[in-house]
Residue, then its C-alpha position, 0 to 999 in steps of 0.5 A: x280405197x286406194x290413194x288414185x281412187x280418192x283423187x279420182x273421186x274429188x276430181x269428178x266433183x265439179x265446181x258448181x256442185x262445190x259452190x252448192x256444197x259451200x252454200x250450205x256449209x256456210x248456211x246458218x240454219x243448216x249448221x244448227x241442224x248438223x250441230x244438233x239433229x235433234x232439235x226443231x231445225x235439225x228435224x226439219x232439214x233432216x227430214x226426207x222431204x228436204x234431204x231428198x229434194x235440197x240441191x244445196x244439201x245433198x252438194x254438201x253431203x257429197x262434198x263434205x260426206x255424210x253425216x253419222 
């Protein structure tokens, strides 16, 4: 991916899209679940139900990338 393709990119995201990513990012449950999928949270917010239907998660997986 070409510089001009990654600035392209952060300029479509738009600032409510950023400001759901940053709730999430800041949320304390969903910090635990990204520190440690494995545990009881990290299963629940990793689960198809609420990784699909979230705004807030899926704003952050956008904005901050998707997990490994």
């Amino acid at each position: 991916m070409s510089v001009e393709e990654v600035k392209m990119s952060e300029d479509k995201i738009g600032a409510f899209k950023k400001i759901r990513a940053a709730i999430c990012h800041n949320c304390p449950f969903c910090k635990q679940a990204r520190n440690n999928p494995k545990s009881t949270i990290g299963k629940m917010l990793h689960h198809k139900l609420h990784a699909d239907h979230c705004p807030m998660w899926k704003a952050e997986q956008e904005v901050y990338g998707k997990e490994e």
